[in-house]
N, C-alpha and C positions, 0 to 999 in steps of 0.2 A: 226357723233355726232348730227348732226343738224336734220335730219334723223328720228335717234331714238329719237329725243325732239319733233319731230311734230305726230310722230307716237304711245308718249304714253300721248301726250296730246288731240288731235283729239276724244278717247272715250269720254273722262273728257267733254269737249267740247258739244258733242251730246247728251251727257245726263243730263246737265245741260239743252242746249237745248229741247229736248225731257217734260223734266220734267216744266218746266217754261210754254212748250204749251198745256197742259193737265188743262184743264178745272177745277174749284173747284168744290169742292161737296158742292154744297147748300141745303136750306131745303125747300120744297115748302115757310115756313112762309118768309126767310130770300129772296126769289127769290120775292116771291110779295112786301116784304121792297124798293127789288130794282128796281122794276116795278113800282110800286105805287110814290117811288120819282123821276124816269125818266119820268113818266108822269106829276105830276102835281109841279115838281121842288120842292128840299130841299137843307139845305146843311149838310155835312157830318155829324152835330153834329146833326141833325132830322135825319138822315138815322141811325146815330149808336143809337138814341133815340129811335128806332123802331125797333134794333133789340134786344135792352137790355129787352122794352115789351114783344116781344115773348118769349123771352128766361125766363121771370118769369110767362107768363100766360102758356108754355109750364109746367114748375115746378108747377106752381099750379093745370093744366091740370092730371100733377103727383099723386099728394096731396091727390086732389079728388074722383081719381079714370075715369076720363074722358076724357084720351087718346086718346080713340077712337074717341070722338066727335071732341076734339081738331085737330085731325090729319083730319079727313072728314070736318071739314070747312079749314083746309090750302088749301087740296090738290083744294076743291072748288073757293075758293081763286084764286090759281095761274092757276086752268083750262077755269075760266070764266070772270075772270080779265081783263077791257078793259081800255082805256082812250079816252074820249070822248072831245077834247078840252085839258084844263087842269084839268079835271078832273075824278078821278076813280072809277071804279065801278066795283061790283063785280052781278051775280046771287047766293045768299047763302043765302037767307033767313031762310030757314029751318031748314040747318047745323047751324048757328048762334042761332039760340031760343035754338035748343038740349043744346049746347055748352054753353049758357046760363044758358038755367035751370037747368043742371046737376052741375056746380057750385053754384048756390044760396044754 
């Protein structure tokens, strides 16, 4: 009995396991939120302040029509995103003005 209790609990077991050690899928914006406050310190309620931002310039990125730029300044973002001290910085100037002036 005891047996067959370890031997149909053990899958249950590893795949809970399994599953709990499988990485999120984040979004480059949501990966630089949590770059951006492991660098220069926040607490959780500016970290979820910063991903509620994305998540509406992402919709208005929508809205617009400007996806694309939106999307080429995150992925910019989280490829050239450093912290210097406590402070962060990104190389994206360019992608930021498109991403700009395609919403005005």
């Amino acid at each position: 009995m005891k047996n067959l209790l370890l031997s149909s609990i053990r899958p249950l077991f590893l795949l809970g396991f399994l599953t709990a050690a499988l990485p999120a899928c984040r979004t480059d914006a949501e990966a630089v939120c949590d770059l951006k406050c492991e660098c220069e310190g926040c607490s959780v309620s500016q970290l979820d302040d910063c991903y509620r931002h994305i998540d509406n310039e992402g919709i208005e990125a929508d809205r617009r029509g400007c996806v694309d730029y939106w999307d080429e300044l995150q992925a910019c973002e989280y490829d050239t995103g450093r912290c210097g001290g406590a402070d962060w910085s990104t190389s994206c100037k360019n992608e930021k003005e498109r991403w700009d002036n395609c919403r005005k």
